[in-house]
C-alpha positions as CSV (number, residue, x, y, z in Angstrom):
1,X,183.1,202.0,-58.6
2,X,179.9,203.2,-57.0
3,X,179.0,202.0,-53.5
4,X,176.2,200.7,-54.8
5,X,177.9,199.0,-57.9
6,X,179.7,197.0,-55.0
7,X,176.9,196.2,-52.9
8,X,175.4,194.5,-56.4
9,X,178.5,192.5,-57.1
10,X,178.9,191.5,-53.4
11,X,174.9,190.2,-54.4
12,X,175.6,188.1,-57.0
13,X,179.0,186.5,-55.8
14,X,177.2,185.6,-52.8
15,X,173.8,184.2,-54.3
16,X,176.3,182.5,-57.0
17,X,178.1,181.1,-53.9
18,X,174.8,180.1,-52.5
19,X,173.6,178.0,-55.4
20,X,177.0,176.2,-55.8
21,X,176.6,175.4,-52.2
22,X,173.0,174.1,-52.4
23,X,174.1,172.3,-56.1
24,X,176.9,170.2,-53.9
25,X,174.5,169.6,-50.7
26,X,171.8,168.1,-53.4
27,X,174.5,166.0,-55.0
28,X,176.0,164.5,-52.2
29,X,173.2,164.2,-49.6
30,X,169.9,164.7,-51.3
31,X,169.4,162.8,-54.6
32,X,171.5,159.6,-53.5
33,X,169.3,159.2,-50.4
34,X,166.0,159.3,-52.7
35,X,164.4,156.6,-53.9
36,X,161.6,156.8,-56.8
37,X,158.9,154.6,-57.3
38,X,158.5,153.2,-60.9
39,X,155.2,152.0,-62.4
40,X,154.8,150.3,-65.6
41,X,152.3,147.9,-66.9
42,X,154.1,145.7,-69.7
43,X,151.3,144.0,-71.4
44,X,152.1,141.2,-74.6
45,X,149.5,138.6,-76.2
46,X,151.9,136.3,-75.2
47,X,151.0,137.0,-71.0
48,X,149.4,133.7,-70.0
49,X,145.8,135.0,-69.1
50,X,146.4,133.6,-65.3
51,X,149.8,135.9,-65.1
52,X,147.4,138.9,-65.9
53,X,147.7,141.5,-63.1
54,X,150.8,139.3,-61.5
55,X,153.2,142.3,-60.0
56,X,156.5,142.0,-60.4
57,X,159.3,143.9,-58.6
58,X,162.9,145.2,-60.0
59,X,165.3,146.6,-57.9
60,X,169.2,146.8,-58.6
61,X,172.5,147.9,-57.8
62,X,172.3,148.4,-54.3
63,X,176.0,148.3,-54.0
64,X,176.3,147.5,-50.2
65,X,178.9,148.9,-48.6
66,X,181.1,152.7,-47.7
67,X,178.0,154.7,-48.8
68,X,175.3,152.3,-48.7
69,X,173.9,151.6,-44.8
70,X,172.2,148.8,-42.8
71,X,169.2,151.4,-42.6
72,X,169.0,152.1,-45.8
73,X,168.7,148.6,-46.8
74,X,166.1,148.7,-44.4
75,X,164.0,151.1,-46.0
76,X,164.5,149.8,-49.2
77,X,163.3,146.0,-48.1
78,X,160.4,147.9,-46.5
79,X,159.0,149.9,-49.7
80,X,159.1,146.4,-51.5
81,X,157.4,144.7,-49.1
82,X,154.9,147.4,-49.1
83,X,154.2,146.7,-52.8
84,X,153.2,142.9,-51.9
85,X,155.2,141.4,-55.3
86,X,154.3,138.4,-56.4
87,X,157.8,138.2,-58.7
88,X,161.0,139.9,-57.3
89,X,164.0,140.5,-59.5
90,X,167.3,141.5,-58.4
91,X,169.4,142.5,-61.7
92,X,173.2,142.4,-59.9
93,X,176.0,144.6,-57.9
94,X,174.6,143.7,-54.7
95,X,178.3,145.1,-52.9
96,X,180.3,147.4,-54.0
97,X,183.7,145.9,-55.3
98,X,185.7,148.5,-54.0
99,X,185.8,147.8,-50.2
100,X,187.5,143.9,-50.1
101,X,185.0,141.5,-48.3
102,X,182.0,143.5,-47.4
103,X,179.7,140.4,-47.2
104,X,182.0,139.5,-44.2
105,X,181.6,142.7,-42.5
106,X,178.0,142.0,-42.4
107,X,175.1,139.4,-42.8
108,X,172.8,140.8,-44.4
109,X,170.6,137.7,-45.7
110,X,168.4,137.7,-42.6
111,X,167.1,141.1,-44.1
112,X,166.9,140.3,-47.9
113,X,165.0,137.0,-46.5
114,X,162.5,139.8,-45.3
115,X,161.3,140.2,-48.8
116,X,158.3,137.7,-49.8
117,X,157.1,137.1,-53.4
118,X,154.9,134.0,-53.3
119,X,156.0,133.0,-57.3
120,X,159.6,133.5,-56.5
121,X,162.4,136.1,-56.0
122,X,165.0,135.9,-58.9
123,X,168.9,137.4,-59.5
124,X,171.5,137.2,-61.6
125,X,175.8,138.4,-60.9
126,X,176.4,141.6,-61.5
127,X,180.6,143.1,-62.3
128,X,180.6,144.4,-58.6
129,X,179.5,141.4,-57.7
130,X,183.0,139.2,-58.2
131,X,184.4,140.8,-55.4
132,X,187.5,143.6,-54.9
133,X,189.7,141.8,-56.9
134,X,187.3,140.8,-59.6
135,X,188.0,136.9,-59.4
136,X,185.5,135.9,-56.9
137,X,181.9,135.6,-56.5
138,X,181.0,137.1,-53.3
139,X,176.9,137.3,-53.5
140,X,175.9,133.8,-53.6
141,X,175.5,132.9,-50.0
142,X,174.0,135.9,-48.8
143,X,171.2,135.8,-51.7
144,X,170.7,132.2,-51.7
145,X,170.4,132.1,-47.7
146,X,167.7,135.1,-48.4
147,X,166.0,132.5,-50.2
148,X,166.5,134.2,-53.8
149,X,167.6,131.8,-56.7
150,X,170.6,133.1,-58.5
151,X,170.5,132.0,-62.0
152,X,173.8,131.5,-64.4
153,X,172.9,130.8,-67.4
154,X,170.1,129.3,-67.1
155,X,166.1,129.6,-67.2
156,X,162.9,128.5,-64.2
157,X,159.6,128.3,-65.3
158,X,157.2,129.7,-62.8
159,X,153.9,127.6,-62.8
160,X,150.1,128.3,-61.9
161,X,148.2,125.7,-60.4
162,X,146.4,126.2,-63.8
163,X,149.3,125.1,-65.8
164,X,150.1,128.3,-67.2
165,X,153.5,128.9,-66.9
166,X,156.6,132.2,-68.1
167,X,160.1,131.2,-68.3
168,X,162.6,133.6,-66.4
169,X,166.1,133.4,-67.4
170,X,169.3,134.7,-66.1
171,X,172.5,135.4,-67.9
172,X,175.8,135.9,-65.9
173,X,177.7,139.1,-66.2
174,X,179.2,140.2,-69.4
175,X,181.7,142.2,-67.7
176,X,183.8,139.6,-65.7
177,X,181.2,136.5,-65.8
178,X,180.8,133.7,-68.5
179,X,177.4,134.4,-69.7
180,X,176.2,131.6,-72.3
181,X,173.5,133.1,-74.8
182,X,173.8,130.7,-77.2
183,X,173.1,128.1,-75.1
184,X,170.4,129.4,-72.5
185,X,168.1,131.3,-75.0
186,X,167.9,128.6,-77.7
187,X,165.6,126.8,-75.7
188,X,163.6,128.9,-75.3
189,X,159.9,129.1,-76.7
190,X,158.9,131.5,-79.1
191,X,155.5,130.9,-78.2
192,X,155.7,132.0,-74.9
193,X,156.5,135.0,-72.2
194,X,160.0,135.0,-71.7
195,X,161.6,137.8,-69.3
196,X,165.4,137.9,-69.4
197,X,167.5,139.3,-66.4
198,X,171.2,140.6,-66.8
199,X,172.9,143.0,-65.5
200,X,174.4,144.9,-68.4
201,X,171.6,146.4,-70.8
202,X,173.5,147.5,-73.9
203,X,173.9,143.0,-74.4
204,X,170.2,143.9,-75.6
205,X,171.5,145.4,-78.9
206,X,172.6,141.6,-79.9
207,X,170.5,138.9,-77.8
208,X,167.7,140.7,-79.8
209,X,167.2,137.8,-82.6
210,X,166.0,135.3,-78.9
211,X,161.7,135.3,-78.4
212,X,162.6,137.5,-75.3
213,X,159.7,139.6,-74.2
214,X,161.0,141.6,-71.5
215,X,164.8,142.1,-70.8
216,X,165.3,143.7,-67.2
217,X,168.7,145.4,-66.4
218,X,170.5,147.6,-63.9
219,X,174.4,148.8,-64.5
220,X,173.9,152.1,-65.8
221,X,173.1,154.1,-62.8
222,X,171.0,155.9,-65.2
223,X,174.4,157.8,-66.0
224,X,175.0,158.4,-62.5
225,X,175.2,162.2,-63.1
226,X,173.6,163.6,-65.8
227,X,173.8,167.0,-66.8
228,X,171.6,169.4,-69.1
229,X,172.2,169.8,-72.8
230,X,175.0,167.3,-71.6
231,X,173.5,163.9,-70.7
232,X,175.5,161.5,-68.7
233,X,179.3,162.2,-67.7
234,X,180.3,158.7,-67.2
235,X,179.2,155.9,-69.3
236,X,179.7,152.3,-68.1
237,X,181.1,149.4,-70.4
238,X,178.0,147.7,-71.9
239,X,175.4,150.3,-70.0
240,X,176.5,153.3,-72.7
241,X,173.5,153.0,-75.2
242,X,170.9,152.3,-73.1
243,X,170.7,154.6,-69.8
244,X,168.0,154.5,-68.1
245,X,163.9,153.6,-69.0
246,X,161.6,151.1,-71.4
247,X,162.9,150.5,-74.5
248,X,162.3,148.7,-77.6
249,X,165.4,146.9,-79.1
250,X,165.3,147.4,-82.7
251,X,166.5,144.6,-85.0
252,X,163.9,141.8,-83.5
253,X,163.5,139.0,-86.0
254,X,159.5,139.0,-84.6
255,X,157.9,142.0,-85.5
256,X,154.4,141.5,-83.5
257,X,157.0,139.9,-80.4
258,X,158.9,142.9,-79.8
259,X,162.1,142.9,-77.2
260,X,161.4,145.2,-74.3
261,X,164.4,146.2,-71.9
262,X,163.8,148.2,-68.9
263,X,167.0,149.6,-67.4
264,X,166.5,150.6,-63.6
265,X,168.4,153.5,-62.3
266,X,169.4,151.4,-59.3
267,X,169.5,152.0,-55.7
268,X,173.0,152.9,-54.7
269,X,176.4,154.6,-56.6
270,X,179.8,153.9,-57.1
271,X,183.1,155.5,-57.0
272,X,181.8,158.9,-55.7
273,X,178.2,158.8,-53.9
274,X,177.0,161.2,-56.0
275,X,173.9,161.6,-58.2
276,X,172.1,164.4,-60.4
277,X,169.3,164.1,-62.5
278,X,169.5,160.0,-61.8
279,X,167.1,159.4,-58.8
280,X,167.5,155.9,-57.2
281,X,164.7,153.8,-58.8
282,X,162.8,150.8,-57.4
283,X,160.4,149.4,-60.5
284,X,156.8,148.4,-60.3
285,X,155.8,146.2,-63.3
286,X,152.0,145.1,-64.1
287,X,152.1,142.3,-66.2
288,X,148.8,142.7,-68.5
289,X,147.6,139.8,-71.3
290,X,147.1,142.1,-74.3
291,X,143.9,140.3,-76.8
292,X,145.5,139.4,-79.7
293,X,143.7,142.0,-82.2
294,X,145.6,145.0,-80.5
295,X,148.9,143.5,-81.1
């Protein structure tokens, strides 16, 4: 082989090197540290005309803990309160499950309490969220000390001084919880705006036939990794149909009501801290009263 034969191959082995170099610095220490900003307006007839322009906030699976820090929390509590929310919804996996008792290594409530949303801030259990051994909820006392209202199975209305008023409802986990469909969403009113947190977003496919508007959900990690031509490597028990994005839930009994579900990509990861072509996602939604002509 020529010299110069060699002096091309010793080129392309070491740009080959180079890129799988650069591939496994963006995977573990670029794209898990980077957080993308979501903004959606969901509009519906059904918006109350006083809850027109009301911001609400999503974020989700933070998944405290080994690979998420105190500073990054930080940040993250400081890019919502830049957003001035007037609703804030955290849709589960606050800790991750796999270190035992990480809401004892640190309290982290006085931080969480740093985020303000003068109609209320809202969450629901997530599967990370009962703990390493999966029999015990860990999350309640630091949310609730943060001043968020963790809802299990049931539904608060949040109220204008005009009277207006949207129901929001939270289902426990599917995973390892005892969520109550039946139960909580029967009473709910077909005439009105009715967002729906839970965790796990593939539930969508059969709490479809309930007047739900909007159905916010995390779990997914928007596939975690997510290659070309490929799509997601891993796909989570109840977060396989539905990655990532705003959907419409086929199969609603109410044609001009139709079921949204957002699924956010979440904050943190899991197993490995790794991400490709999933960015961590915080969610900006502008709730907009659609007339009733255009629906």
């Amino acid at each position: 082989m020529a010299y110069t034969d060699w002096v091309w191959l010793i080129g392309v082995a070491a740009a080959l090197i180079a890129f799988f170099l650069a591939g496994v610095i963006y995977v573990f220490f670029v794209e898990p540290f980077r957080l993308a900003l979501t903004r959606r307006e969901i509009a519906s007839a059904w918006l109350p005309a006083g809850f027109d322009g009301i911001k609400l906030v999503q974020f989700s699976d933070t998944h405290i803990g080994p690979d998420f820090s105190v500073k990054r929390l930080e940040r993250l509590i400081s890019v919502i309160a830049a957003e001035k929310p007037d609703i804030v919804a955290f849709t589960g996996d606050l800790f991750d499950a796999r270190k035992r008792n990480p809401e004892r290594d640190r309290d982290l409530s006085h931080l969480l309490s740093r985020i303000e949303a003068p109609l209320g801030k809202f969450a629901v259990y997530g599967n990370h969220d009962f703990g390493y051994e999966r029999n015990r909820r860990s999350t309640n006392p630091t949310l609730a000390h943060a001043g968020f209202e963790l809802l299990l199975n049931e539904t608060k209305k949040i109220r204008l001084q005009s009277g207006e008023q949207l129901s929001v409802t939270g289902l426990d986990d599917y995973v390892l919880g005892k969520p109550d469909p039946t139960r909580t969403l029967a009473k709910l009113r077909p005439d009105g705006f009715n967002l729906l947190l839970v965790h796990e977003p593939d539930v969508a496919s059969f709490l479809v036939r309930y007047p739900i508007d909007l159905q916010l959900s995390g779990h997914s990690h928007g596939g975690q990794v997510k290659l070309p031509f490929v799509g997601a490597l891993v796909r989570t028990q109840l977060g396989k149909r539905y990655l990532s994005g705003l959907h419409v839930v086929a199969g609603g009994r109410r044609p001009r009501k139709p079921y949204l579900l957002y699924v956010n990509r979440g904050i943190g990861t899991t197993r490995l801290r790794v991400r490709l072509g999933s960015v961590p996602e915080l969610c900006v939604f502008t709730l907009r009263r659609q007339i009733a002509q255009d629906v």
